[in-house]
N, C-alpha and C positions, 0 to 999 in steps of 0.2 A: 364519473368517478372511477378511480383507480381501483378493482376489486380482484383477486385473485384468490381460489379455491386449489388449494395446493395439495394431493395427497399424498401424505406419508404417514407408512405402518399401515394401520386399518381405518388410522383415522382421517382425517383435514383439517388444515390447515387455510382459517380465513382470516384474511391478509387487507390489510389498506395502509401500501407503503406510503403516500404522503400524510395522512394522520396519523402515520406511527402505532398504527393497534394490530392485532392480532390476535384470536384463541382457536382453540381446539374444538370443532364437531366432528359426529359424526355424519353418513352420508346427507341424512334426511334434515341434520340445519343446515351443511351449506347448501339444498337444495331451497330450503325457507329463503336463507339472507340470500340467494342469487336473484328469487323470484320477489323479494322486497327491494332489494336494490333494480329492478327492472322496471318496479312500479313505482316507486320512489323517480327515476330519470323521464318515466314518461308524467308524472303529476295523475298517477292517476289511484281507483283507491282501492285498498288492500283487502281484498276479499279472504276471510276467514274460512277453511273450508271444515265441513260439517264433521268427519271425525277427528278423531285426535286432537279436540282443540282445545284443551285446557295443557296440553304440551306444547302444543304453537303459542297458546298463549304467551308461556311460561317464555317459549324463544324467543316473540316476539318483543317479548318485554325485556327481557337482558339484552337482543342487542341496542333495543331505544336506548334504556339505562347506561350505555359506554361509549352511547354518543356512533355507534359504529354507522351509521349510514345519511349520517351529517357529510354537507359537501366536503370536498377536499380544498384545503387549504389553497395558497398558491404557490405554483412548484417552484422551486430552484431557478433564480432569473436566468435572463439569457446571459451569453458569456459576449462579450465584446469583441472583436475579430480584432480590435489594435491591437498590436504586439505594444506592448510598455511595461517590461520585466521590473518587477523590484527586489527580485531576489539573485544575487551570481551566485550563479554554482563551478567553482574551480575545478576541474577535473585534473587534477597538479602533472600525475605524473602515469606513467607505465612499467615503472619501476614498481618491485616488490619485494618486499622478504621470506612473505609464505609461498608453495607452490600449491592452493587450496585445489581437490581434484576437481571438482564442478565449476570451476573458475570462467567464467561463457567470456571473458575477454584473454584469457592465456596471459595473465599480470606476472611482468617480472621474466615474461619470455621476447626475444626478438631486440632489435634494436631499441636503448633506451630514450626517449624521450618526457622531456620536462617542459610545459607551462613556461613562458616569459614571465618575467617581472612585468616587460610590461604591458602585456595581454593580459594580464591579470589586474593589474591598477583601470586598464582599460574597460574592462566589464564591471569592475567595481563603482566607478566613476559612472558609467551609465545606470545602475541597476539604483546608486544615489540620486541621482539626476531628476529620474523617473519618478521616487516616491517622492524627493521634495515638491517636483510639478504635480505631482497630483493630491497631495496636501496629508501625506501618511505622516504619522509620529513615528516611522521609523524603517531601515530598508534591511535588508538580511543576506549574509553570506555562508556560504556551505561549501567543508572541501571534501569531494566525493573524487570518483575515476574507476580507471579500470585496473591501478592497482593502487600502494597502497599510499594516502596522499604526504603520510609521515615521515617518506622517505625521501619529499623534497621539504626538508626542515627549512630549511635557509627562507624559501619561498612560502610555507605557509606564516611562519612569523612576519617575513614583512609586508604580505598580504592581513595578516590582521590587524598590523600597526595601522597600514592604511586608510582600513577600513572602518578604526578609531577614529582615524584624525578627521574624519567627515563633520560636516553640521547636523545630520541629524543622527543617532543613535545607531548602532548596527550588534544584529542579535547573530552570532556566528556559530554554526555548529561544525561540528568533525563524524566522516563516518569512517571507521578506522577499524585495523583488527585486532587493535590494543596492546600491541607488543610494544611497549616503549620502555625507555632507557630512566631511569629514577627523575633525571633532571625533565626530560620532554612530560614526563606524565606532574612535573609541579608544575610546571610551562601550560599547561591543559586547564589545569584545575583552577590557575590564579588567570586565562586569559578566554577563554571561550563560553560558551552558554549553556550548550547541550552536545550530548556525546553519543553517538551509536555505535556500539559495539558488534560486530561481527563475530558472534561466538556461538558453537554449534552442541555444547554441554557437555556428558560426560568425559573424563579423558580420553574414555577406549574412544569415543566419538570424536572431540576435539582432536587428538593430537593424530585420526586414520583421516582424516577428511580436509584438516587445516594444520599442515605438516609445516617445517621451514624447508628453505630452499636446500638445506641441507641435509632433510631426511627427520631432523628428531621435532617431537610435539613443541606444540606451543600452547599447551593448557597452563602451564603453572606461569607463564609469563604473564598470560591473560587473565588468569586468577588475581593475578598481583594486585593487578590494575582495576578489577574490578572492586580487590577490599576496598582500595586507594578509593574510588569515588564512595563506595558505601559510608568510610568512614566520614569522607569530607559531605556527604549528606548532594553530591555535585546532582544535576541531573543527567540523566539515562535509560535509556531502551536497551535492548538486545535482537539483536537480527539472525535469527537460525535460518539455515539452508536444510533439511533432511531430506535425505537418499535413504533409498529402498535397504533392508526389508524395513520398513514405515511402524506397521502395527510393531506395541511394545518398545521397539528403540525410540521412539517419539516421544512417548510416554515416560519412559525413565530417563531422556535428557532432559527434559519440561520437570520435571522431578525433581532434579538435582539443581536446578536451576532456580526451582522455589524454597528449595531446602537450603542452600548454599548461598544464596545472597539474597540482598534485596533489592532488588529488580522488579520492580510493580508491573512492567510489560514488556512482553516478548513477541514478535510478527515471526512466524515462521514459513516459507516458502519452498516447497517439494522442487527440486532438483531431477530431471529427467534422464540428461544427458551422463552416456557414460565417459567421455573422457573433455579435455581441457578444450576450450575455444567451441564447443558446439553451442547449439542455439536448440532445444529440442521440446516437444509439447509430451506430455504423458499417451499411453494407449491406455484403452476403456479401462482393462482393469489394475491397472497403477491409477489411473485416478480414483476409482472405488475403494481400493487398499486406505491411498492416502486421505480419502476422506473419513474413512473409521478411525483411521490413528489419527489424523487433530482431535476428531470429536473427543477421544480418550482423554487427550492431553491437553484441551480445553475443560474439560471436567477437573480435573488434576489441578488446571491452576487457578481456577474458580474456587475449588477448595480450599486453596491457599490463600485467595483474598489477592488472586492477581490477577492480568488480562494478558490472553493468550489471541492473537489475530492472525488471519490471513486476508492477504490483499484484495484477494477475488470475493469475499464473504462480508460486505458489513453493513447489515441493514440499519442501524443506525447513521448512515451518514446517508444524506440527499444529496444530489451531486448532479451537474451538466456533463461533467468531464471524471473519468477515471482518476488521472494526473492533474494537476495544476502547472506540472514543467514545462508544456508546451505552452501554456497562456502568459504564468507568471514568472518565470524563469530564465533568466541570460544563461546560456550554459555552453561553457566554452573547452574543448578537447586540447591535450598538448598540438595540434596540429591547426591551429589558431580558426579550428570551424564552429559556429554558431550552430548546434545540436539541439534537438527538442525533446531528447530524450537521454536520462544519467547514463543510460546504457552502451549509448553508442560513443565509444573510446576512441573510434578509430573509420578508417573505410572497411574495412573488412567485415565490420557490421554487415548483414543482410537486407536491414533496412537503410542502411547510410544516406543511398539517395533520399530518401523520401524525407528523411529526418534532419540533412543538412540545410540550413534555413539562413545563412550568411555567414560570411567571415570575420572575425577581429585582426586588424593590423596596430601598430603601434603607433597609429593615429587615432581612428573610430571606429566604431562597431559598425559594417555593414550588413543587415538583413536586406535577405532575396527575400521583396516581398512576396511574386509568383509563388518562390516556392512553398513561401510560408502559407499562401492562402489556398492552395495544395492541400498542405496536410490539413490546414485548418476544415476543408469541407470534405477532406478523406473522414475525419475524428467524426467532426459535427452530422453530418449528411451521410454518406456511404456507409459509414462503418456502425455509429448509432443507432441507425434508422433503423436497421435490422433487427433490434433487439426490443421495438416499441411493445411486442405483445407478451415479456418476461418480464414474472417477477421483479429478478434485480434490475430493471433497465434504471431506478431512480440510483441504483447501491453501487453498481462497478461501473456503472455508464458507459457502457459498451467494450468495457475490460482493458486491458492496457494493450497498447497495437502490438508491443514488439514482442510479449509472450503468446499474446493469441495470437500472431502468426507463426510461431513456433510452433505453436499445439493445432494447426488447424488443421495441416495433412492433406489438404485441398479439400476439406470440407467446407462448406458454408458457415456465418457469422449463425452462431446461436447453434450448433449443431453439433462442434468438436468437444471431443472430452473433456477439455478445461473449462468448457462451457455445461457442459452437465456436472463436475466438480462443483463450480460457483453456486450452481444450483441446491444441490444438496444439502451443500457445508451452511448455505445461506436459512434451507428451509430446517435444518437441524440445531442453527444455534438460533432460531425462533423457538422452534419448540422447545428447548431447554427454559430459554427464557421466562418463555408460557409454562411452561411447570413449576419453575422456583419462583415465579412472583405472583399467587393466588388465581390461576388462572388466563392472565392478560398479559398480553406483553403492549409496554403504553414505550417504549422508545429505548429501552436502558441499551447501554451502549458502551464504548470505550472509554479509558483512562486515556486523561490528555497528551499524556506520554507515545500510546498507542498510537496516537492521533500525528503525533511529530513523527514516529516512525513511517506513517505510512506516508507521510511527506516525502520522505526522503529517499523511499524506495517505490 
């Protein structure tokens, strides 16, 4: 069985991530449940020891009572090694309007490049393909990049007509940083499914972090557009970046955020790097910072009755794979390369080699298998493996490769900061959990919303 004794504060934290439970002891029960779950794997019988025993008792019998030392489930199947994407991810353009300063692709700088029409019908057509062979009710498209994808208008509209005119059904989201023009944002609301917004909260925050290219804020543009889906009831997430100092500014754009719309979920991701186009992991103590300020502002929107996520943190979900982009995902850069990861825009990527997994031409989608079964046993075998005796190995599944290679510093898997971050933020929104619902935490977990966000990021 999967059992882990985790400590935090004065107390512990005992843990069985594939049945989903958890409470709080102190030393002397998780030394009980260590030495029952040890007697329990070998079949053999549980000797009561002579003092203290109407309090072992008492332990012994809550954890029967919660079921905690019943076998585990079965985990998360295997993941299939066939590449057979049913979702396109458009990566439209490299154009931008805002100049955001943590921008890790430098959007909106450099020579412009756009997406074909018809690399784009060409991934779509495949990613159809796929689900009709394999017998889905229905395939998905997403237009993401490394900048912003609204500024190839022309091309997301006649990639969604497209993606219409199919035989089976197509669920198309946008992730966007919501500056549009009156008519694009009715164009939004009367033709797509779901909508990720890129917004970072208060003004002083919005308009210092996500400027235009011309210097002034872009809070009231994106305010706009936020009434715009509130009113229309449209679906949406929101996607925060925060940059240092973390504690309190966190806090009060998460604030504003629950105060000023309605927005049921927000994923927010700490931002390292100080200037545009870097790729950068935190040091020890920026990750410590920024794990006090979510915690804050995971409180904050819990109180509100909404769900505040980080990518690296979600014991609620079971998982073979961090991502799903590299398994289920056609994902295509303006530079017509078959990518396994939303991130990588470009060559200049650090990982590009590793990540480039075939071409699109304006014939067919060619995947380099080699390469692909590369990263496939980089994700699966090398990089997972490492993580089999953490906690989270069922929750981040070995984290996502292209920020943990940012943050590793040439430290080993499971060692680097972002990896004690995961750690933390994971054993602390347990223990909340375990506090606000009588004691146990039995699985409570994200809004489905939450759940699309971290799809898509």
């Amino acid at each position: 069985m999967d059992l882990f004794a985790i400590p935090i504060e004065d107390k512990v934290i005992l843990y069985r991530p594939l049945r989903r439970l958890a409470f709080v002891g102190n030393q002397a029960m998780a030394d009980l449940v260590l030495d029952l779950a040890r007697r329990e794997e070998a079949a053999g019988t549980v000797e009561q020891p002579v003092a203290s025993s109407a309090a072992w008792d008492d332990a012994a019998q809550f954890v029967d009572a919660i079921g905690f030392l019943e076998p585990d489930p079965a985990p998360p199947p295997e993941l299939s090694a066939t590449y057979c994407p049913t979702t396109a991810v458009l990566l439209l353009t490299n154009r931008c309007n805002l100049r955001c300063t943590y921008c890790y692709a430098s959007g909106g700088e450099g020579q412009p490049q756009d997406l074909s029409p018809a690399l784009a019908r060409m991934v779509t057509d495949w990613a159809h393909q796929n689900a009709v062979e394999l017998g889905y009710p229905y395939f998905e498209l997403t237009f993401h990049g490394g900048g912003e994808p609204v500024q190839a208008w022309g091309l997301l509209q006649e990639a969604t007509a497209h993606a219409r005119s199919k035989e089976l059904p197509c669920r198309i989201s946008l992730v966007s940083n919501g500056v549009f023009t009156g008519r694009q944002l009715q164009w939004v609301l009367d033709n797509l499914d779901n909508l990720t917004i890129s917004f970072d909260g208060r003004k002083e925050t919005q308009d210092r972090q996500r400027p235009h290219a011309s210097g002034r804020g872009s809070f009231e543009s994106v305010m706009r557009t936020i009434s715009a889906l509130d009113e229309a009831s449209f679906s949406y997430g929101i996607r925060m970046t925060a940059t240092a100092p973390w504690r309190g500014q966190l806090v009060e754009d998460v604030s504003f955020i629950c105060e000023e719309t309605r927005c049921q979920a927000m994923q927010v991701e700490p931002a390292f790097n100080t200037r545009r186009g870097e790729h950068v992991g935190p040091a020890r103590a920026q990750s410590e910072a920024f794990v006090d300020a979510f915690m804050d502002a995971f409180e904050v929107a819990q109180g509100a009755g909404r769900q505040l996520t980080y990518s690296g943190a979600r014991p609620w979900l079971l998982t073979r794979t961090f991502c799903m982009a590299p398994h289920t995902a056609c994902i295509v850069n303006p530079a017509g390369q078959l990518v396994s990861c939303y991130e990588v825009t470009g060559g200049n990527h650090p990982l590009s080699k590793i990540s480039t997994v075939g071409q699109v031409t304006g014939e067919r989608v060619v995947v380099d298998h080699q390469a692909q079964g590369a990263l496939w046993a980089y994700l699966q075998e090398q990089k997972r493996s490492a993580c089999r005796d953490c906690f989270c190995y069922w929750h981040c599944a070995g984290d996502c490769y292209t920020r943990a290679h940012a943050a590793s510093s040439g430290e080993s898997q499971g060692n680097s900061p972002r990896c004690a971050m995961n750690r933390k933020i994971t054993a602390r929104i347990l223990l909340w959990y375990i506090m606000n619902n009588d004691g146990i935490w039995q699985g409570q977990g994200a809004h489905p919303q939450a759940m699309q966000l971290m799809r898509e990021f």
